[in-house]
N, C-alpha and C positions, 0 to 999 in steps of 0.2 A: 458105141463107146461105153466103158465101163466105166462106173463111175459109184462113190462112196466110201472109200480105203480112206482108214485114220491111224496114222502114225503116231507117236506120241516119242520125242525125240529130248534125249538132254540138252541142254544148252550150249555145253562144254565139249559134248563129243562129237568126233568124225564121222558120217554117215556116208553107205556109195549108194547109190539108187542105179540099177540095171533094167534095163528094157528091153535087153535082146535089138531087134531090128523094128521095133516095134516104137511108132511114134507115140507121145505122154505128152500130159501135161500134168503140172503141179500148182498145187496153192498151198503156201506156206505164209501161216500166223504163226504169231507172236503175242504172249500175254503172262501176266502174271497173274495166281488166282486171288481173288476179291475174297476168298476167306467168310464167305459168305450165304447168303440161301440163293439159290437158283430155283425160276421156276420158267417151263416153256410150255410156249400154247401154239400150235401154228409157226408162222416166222419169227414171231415174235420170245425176249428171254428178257426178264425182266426175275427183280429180288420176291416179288409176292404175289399171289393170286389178287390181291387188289388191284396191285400196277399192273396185270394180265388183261384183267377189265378194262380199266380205265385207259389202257394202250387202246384194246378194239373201241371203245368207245368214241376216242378220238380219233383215229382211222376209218372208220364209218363216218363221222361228221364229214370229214373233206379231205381223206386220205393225207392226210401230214403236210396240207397246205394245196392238195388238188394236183392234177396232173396239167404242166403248162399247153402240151401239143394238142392240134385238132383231132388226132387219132389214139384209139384207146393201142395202137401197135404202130405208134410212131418210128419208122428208120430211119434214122442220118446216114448223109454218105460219107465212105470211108475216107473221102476227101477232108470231111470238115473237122475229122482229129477227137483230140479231146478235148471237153468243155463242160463250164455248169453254169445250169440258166439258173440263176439265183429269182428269190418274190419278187414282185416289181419289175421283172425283166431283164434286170442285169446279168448279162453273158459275163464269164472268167474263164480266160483260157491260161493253161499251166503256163510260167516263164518262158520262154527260148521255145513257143512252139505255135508260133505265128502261119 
């Protein structure tokens, strides 16, 4: 699968996307820009090389509150949908998707 194409699209105009016979998929954001400094390290984009830091910093302590599962490649099945296991344990599943 091919993968990394960035489109850069007005807001206003009509676009057609062609694929021939050929199966795609798409991901489509949305944003306004921050008018601002950008800086990226890794996964991570944050406004300064400080907040760069201090992001790995606190990622390295307990990765952004720790991983809940017993497995560092925990699967769910595709039976169980979607959900978020919130700190504490608290499961949240979307409205109307019981």
């Amino acid at each position: 699968m091919e993968s990394g194409f960035l489109v850069e699209v007005d807001s206003v105009q009509s676009i057609q996307l062609l694929n021939g016979n050929n199966s795609g998929r798409i991901l489509l954001l949305q944003g306004r820009p921050i008018q601002g400094p950008v800086v990226n390290y890794g996964p991570f984009v944050m406004n300064t090389e400080e907040e760069i830091r201090q992001t790995y910093q606190d990622y390295q302590k307990n990765q952004f509150g720790g991983w809940p599962w017993p497995r560092p490649d925990q699967i769910h099945s595709p039976d169980k949908g979607r959900f978020a296991l919130h700190p504490k344990g608290q499961e949240q599943i979307p409205p109307g998707k019981l």
